[in-house]
C-alpha positions in Angstrom: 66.3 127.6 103.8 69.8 128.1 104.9 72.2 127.9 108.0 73.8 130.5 108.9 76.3 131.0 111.7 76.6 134.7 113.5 79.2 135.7 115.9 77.6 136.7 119.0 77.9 139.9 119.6 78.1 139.0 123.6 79.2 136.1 124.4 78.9 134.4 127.9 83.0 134.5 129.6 81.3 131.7 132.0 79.8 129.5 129.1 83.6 130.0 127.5 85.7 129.1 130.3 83.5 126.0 130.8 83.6 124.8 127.7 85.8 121.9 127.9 84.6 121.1 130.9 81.2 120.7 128.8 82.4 118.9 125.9 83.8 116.1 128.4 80.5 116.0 130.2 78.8 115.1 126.9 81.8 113.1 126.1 81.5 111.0 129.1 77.2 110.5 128.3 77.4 109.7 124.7 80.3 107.2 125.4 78.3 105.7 128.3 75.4 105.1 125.2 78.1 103.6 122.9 79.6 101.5 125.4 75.8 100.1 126.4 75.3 99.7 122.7 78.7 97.6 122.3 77.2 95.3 125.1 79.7 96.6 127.8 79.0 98.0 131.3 79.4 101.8 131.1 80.4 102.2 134.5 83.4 99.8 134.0 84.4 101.1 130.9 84.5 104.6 131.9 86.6 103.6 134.9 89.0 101.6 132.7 89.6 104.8 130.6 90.0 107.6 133.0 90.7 105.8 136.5 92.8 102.2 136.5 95.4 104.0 134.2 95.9 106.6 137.3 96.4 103.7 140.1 99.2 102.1 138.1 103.0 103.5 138.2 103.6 102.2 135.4 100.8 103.4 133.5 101.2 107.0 134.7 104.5 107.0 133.3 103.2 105.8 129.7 101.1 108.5 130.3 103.4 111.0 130.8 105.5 109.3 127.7 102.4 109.2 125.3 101.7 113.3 126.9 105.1 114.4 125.4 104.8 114.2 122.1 101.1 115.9 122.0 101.8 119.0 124.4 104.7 120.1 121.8 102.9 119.5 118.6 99.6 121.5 119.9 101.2 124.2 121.6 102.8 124.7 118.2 99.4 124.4 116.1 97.9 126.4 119.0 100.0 129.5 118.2 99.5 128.1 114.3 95.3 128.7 115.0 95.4 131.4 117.2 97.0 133.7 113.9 94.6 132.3 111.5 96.8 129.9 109.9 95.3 126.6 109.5 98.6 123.9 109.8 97.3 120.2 109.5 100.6 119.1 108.5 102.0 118.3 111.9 102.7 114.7 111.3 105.1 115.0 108.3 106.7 118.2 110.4 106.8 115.3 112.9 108.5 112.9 111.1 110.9 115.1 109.2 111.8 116.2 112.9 113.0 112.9 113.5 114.5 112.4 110.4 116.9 115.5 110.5 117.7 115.0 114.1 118.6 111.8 113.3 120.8 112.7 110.5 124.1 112.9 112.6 123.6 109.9 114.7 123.0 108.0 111.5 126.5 109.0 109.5 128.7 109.6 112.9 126.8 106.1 115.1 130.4 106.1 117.1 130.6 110.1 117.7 130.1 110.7 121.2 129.8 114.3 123.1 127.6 116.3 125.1 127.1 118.6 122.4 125.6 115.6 120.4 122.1 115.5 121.8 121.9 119.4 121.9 122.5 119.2 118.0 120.3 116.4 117.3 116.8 118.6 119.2 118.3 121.6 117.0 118.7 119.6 113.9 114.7 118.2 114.6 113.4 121.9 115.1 115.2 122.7 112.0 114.0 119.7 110.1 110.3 120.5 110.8 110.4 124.4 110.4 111.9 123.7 106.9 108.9 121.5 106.0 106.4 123.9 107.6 108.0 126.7 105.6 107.0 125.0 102.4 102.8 125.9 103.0 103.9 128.6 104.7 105.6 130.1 101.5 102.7 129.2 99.5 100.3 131.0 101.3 102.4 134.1 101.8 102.6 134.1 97.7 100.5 132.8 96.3 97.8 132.5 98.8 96.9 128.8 98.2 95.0 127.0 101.1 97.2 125.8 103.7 95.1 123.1 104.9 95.4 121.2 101.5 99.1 121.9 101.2 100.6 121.4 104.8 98.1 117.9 104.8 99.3 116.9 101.6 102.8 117.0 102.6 102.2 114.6 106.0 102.0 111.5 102.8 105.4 112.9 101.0 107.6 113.0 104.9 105.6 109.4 105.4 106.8 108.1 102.4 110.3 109.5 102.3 110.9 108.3 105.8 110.1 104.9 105.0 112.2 105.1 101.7 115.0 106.1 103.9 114.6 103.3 106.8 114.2 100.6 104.1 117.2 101.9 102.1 120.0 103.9 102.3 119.7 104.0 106.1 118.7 100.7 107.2 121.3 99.0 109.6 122.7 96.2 107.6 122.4 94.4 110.5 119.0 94.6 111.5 118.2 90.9 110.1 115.9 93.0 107.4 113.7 94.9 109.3 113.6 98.7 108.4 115.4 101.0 110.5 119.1 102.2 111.6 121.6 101.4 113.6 120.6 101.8 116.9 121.9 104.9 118.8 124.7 105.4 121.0 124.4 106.3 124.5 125.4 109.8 124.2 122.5 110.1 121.5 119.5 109.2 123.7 117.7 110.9 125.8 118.2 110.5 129.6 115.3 109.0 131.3 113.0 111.3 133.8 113.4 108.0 136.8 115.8 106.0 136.6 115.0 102.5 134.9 111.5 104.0 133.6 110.1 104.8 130.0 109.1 108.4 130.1 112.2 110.6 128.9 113.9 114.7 129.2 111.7 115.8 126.3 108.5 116.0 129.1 110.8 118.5 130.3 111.2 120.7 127.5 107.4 120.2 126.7 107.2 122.3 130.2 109.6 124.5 129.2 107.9 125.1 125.6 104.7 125.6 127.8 106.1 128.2 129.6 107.8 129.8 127.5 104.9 130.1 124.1 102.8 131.3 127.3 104.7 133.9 128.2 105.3 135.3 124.6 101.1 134.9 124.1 100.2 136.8 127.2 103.0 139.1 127.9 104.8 140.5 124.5 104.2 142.4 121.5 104.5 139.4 119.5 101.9 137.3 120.9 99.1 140.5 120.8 100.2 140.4 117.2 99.5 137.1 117.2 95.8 137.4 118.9 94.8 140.3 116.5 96.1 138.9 113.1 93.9 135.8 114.2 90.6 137.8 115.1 90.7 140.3 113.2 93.1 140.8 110.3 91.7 144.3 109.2 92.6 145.6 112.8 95.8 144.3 112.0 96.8 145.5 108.7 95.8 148.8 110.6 98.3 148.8 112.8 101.1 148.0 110.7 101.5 144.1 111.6 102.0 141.9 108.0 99.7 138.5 107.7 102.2 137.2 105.2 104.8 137.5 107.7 102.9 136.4 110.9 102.2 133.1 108.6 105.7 132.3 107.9 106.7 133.0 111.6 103.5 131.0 112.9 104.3 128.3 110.5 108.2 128.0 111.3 107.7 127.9 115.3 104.8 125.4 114.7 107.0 122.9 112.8 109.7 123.6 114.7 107.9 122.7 118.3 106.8 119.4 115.9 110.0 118.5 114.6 111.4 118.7 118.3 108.6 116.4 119.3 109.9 113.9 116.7 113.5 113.6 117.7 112.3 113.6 121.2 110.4 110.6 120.1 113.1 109.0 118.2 116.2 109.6 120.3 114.4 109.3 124.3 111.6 106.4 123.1 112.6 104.3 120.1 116.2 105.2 120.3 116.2 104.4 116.5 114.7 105.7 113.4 112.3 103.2 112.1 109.3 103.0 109.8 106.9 103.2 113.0 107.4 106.7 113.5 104.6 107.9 112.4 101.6 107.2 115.0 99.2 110.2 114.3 100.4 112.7 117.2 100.2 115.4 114.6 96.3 114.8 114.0 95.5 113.8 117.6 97.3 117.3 118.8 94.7 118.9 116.9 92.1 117.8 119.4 94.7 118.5 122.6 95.1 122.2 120.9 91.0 122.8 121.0 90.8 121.1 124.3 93.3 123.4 125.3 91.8 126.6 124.5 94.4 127.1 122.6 96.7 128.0 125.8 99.8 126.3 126.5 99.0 125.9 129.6 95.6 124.7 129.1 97.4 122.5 126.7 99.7 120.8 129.2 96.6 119.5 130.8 94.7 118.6 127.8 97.8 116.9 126.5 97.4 114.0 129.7 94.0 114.0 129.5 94.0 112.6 126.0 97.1 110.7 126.6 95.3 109.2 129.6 92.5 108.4 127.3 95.0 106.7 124.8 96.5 104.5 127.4 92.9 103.6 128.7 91.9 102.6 125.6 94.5 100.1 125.2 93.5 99.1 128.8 89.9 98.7 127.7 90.6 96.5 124.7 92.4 94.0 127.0 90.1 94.0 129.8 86.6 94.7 127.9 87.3 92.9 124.5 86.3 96.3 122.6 88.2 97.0 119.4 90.5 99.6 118.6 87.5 101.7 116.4 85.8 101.6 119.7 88.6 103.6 121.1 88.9 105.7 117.7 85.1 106.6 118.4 85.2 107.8 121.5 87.8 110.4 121.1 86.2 111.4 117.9 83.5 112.2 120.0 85.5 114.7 122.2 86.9 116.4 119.5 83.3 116.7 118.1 82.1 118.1 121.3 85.2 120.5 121.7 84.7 121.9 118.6 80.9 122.2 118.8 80.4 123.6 122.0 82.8 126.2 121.7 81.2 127.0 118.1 77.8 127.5 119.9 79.1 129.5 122.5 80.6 132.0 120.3 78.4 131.9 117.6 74.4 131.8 116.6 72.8 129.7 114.4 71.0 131.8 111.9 68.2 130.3 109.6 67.5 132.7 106.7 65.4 131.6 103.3 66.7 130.8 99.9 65.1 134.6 98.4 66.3 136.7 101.2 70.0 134.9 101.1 70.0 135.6 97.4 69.1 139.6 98.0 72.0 140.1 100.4 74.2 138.3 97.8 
């Protein structure tokens, strides 16, 4: 006996569009079980994620800050899935974001201009579509699987970025901790309110929003986009190139990544250290899916999970619960993301061993 699974051949646009709101349905019921199981009232713990984080200024602005970072990353990877190409390299695209754009305030710490923060985001975009390129060139020719190679590269940017901040870079005066100098004014991003935490770079995840949007849904580029990813014969048909779709797809993903990570470093930490790297490139995945795979959808889904994030750490001071408790329950919304959408468009198909081996 084997499973099989069948595209439906009519699918229900209803059942689609309500997908997410599904998967955080059963989100919401099997957390409620683990939570009983962990000895903690559901009710409270529910509330602790999703509502105290919302009656708190200050906690909508960590929101916001902890949003940023996810929205740019998945809109990337959504544009990334949506052609077919499979990029789970998004931290090291990340962090070599933040290591290029970080390049000038490093060498030139006393250089002040305006022009300085535009070159340190371009520097970032640069960083990470250069790092993207290198599964993207792989697959283009010699079609190897760019979910091993763009994954396998996150360890190499991880481990050259913390070569760097121990090293060559470190600020001699930093009493021995890794990371630089710490940047000039004119190298940091202005804040959104004045005094607060959350930084300019929520403004160009708007703008990215927007703007990856409007190419999607409105331009020859983003229909080649859509029917590369659903159907590549169709494609090839009408004279669009997957080998070039890939680089392009790969290069604007790692470029929205990169910015994301000089966003991070210059408006958050204001330094490069070796604590960059905080899984935002994994956890976009999730926002992506969540997302629909829209930008806009993504802006949404990019607080939600944020919100969840800054609920967790609200739950493991006021409920005692660990941080795997935390790890578990978005888990389980990515699960139910993925699966509910898989059901929706597909069938499951059980066909036995003889008859699988005669249409082989």
């Amino acid at each position: 006996m084997i499973l099989f699974l069948e595209k439906r051949a009519n699918y229900s646009p209803l059942f689609s569009a309500l997908s997410p709101v599904l998967a955080l349905a059963l989100t919401l019921i099997f957390g409620t079980i683990m939570f009983s199981i962990l000895g903690v009232d559901p009710a409270k713990a529910l509330y602790t994620y999703f509502v105290l984080p919302l009656t708190d200024a200050y906690l909508i602005e960590q929101i916001i800050l902890k949003a940023t970072p996810l929205i740019l990353i998945a809109i990337g990877l959504s544009v990334c899935f949506r052609s077919g190409n499979w990029n789970i390299g998004a931290e090291g695209q990340y962090m070599i974001g933040g290591m290029f754009g970080a390049i000038i305030p490093v060498y030139f710490n006393d250089f002040q201009s305006p022009l300085l923060l535009p070159m340190m985001m371009i520097m970032g975009m640069i960083g990470g579509a250069l790092f993207a390129a290198i599964p993207a060139f792989l697959k283009a020719r010699f079609g190897t699987n760019e979910i091993l190679t763009s994954l396998m590269l996150v360890y190499i940017a991880q481990q050259l970025v913390d070569w760097l901040v121990r090293g060559p870079w470190r600020d001699p005066q930093g009493m021995g901790f890794p990371g630089t100098k710490s940047f000039n004014e004119s190298a940091i991003l202005p804040e959104l309110i004045p005094n607060g935490d959350a930084h300019f770079g929520t403004v160009f995840a708007v703008i990215v929003a927007i703007g990856v949007w409007f190419m999607l849904s409105k331009t020859l580029k983003g229909f080649e986009v859509t029917v590369l990813g659903e159907c590549p014969r169709a494609g090839r048909f009408a004279g669009f190139s997957t080998k070039q779709m890939t680089i392009f797809a790969f290069l604007l993903s790692g470029a929205l990544a990169g910015l994301a990570g000089i966003a991070e470093v210059s408006g958050s930490v204001e330094k490069l250290d070796d604590k960059l790297s905080l899984g935002y490139g994994f956890t976009a995945i999730i926002v992506a899916f969540l997302g629909r795979l829209n930008p806009l959808g993504i802006l949404v889904a990019g607080l939600i999970l944020a919100l969840s994030y800054i609920g967790g750490e609200e739950a493991k001071i006021a409920l005692q619960v660990s941080n795997r408790a935390t790890n578990v329950f978005q888990g389980l919304l990515l699960f139910f993301v993925l699966a509910c959408d898989t059901l929706i468009h597909y069938r499951i198909r059980l066909v036995t061993s003889s008859k699988a081996g005669g249409t082989g």
